[in-house]
C-alpha positions in Angstrom: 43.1 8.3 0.7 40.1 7.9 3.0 38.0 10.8 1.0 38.6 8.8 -2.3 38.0 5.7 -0.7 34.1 7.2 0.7 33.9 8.9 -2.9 34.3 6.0 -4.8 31.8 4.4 -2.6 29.3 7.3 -3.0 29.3 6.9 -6.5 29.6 3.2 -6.8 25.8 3.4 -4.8 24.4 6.0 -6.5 25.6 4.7 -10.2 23.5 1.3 -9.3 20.1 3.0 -8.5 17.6 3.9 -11.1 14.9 6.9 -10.6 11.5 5.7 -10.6 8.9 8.2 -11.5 5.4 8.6 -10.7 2.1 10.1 -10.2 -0.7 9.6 -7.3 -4.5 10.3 -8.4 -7.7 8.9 -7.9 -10.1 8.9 -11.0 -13.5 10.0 -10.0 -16.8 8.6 -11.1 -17.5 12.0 -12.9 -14.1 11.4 -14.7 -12.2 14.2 -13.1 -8.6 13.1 -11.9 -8.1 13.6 -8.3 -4.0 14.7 -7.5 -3.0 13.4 -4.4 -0.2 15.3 -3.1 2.0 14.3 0.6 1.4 11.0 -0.3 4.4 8.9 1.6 5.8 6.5 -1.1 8.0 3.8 0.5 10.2 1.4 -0.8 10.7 -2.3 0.9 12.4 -5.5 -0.2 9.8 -7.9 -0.8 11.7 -10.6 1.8 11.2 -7.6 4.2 7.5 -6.7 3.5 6.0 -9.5 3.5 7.4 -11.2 6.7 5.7 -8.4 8.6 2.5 -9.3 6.7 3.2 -12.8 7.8 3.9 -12.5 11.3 1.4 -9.3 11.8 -1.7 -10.4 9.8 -3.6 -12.9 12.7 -4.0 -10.0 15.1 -5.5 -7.6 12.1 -7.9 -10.6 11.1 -8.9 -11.2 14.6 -9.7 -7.5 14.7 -11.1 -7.3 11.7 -13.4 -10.3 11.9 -14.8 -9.0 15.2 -16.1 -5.9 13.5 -17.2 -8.2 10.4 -19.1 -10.1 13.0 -21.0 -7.3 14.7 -21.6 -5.5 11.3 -23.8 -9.2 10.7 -25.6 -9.0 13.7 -26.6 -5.3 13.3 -28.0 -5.8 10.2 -29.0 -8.8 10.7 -31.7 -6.9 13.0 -32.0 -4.7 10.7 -29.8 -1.9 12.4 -28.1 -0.7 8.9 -26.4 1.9 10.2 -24.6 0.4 13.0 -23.8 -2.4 10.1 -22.1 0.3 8.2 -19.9 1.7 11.0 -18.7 -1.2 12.0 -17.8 -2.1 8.3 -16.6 1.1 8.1 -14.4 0.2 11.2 -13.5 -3.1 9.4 -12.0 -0.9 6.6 -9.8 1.4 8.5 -8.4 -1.3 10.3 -6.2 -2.4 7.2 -5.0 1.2 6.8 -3.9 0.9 10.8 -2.7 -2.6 10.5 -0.1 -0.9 8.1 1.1 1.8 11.0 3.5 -0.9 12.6 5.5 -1.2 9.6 9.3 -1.2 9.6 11.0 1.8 8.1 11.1 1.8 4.4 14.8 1.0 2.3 13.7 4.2 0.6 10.8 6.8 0.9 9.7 10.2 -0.8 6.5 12.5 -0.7 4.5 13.4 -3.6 4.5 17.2 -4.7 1.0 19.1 -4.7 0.4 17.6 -8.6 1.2 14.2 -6.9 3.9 13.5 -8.9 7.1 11.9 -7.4 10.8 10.5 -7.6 12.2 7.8 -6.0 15.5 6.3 -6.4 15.5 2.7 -6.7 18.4 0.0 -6.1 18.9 -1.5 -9.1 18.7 -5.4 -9.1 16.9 -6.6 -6.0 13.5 -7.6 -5.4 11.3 -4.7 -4.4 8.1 -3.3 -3.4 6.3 0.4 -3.9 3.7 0.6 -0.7 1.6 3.8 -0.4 -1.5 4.7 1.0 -3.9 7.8 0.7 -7.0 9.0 2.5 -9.1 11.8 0.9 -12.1 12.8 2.4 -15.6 13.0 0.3 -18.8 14.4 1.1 -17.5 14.1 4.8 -16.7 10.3 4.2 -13.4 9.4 4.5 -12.2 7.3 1.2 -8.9 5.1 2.0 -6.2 3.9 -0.7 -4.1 1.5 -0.6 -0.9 0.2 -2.7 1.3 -2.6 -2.9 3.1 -2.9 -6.2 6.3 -5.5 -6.8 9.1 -4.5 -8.9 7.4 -6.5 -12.1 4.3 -4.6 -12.2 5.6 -1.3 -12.0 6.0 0.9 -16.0 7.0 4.0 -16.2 5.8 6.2 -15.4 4.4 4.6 -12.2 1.2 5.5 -11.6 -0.8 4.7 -8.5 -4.2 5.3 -9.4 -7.8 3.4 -8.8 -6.6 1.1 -11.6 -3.7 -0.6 -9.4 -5.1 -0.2 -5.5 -4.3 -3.1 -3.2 -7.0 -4.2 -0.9 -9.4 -2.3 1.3 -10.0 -5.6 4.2 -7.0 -7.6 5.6 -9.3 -10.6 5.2 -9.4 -10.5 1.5 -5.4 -9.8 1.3 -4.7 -13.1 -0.1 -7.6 -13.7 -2.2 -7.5 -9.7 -3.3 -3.6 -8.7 -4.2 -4.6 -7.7 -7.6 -8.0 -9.9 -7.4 -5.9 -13.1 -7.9 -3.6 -15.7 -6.6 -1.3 -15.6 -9.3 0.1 -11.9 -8.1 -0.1 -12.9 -4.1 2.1 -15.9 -4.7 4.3 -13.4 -6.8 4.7 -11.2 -3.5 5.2 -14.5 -1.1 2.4 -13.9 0.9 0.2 -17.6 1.8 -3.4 -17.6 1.9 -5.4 -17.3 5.0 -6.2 -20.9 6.3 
């Protein structure tokens, strides 16, 4: 009785989760397609995702502005290099921000083509979150996703035509590049 019992269960999950399907790739300026395979492609409830943006994002700005600031005053003396690292600095520090997230409802890996799977619960209010670092001409190049449920089509790609943002500071005004699509997630502007 028990076994049928867990059984019907099993099935009862699984029958109310749809597969989601997908590709990561970066299109170059040359026009080549870049496959991005191991990318981790997590799965959140919106509710979930964006109360840690909420009650994380002042310590990343504070960060972030820091660097912003001393990026100014390098080149404001004219010390463009120094400005460059520390915008650099200013970058990665979104990608980090991200390392304290919770564990994902759901997560897979994309293959070496970049392709992946993910099974999806059917009926609640989701987000796809990935990010990607490639290295170029010994730069490193950072991507970033954040996708809710009514902007994904199938397939799902995660390409340069849907990346998030690349500075916490402009995570408001830069969900998409307008306020329409941060309201859709939940998230309120930076005062």
């Amino acid at each position: 009785m028990k076994i049928l019992l867990l059984t019907a269960f099993v099935v009862m999950s699984f029958a109310r989760c749809l597969a989601v399907e997908g590709q990561a790739f970066i299109a170059t300026k040359s026009g080549e397609n870049v496959k991005l395979g191991l990318v981790q492609i997590c799965l959140y409830r919106r509710a979930d995702f964006v109360a840690f943006i909420e009650s994380n994002k002042s310590a990343g700005l504070a960060d972030e502005d820091r660097m912003d600031s001393l990026a100014t005053k390098a080149s404001a003396a004219g010390d463009h290099n120094t400005a460059l690292f520390w915008r650099t600095r200013a970058v990665a520090t979104c990608h980090t921000f991200f390392n304290a997230l919770p564990a994902p409802l759901r997560s897979t890996k994309t293959d070496a083509d970049g392709k992946f799977k993910l099974q999806v619960p059917d009926g609640e209010d989701l987000i796809v979150f990935a990010r990607a670092k490639r290295v170029v001409a010994a730069k490193d190049e950072l991507y970033l996703w954040i996708l809710p449920k009514e902007e994904w089509e199938e397939p799902l790609f995660l390409s340069n035509d849907n990346l998030a943002w690349f500075e916490l500071k402009d995570l408001p005004e830069q969900l998409g590049s307008n306020q329409a699509r941060m309201k859709r997630l939940g998230i309120t502007p930076r005062e």
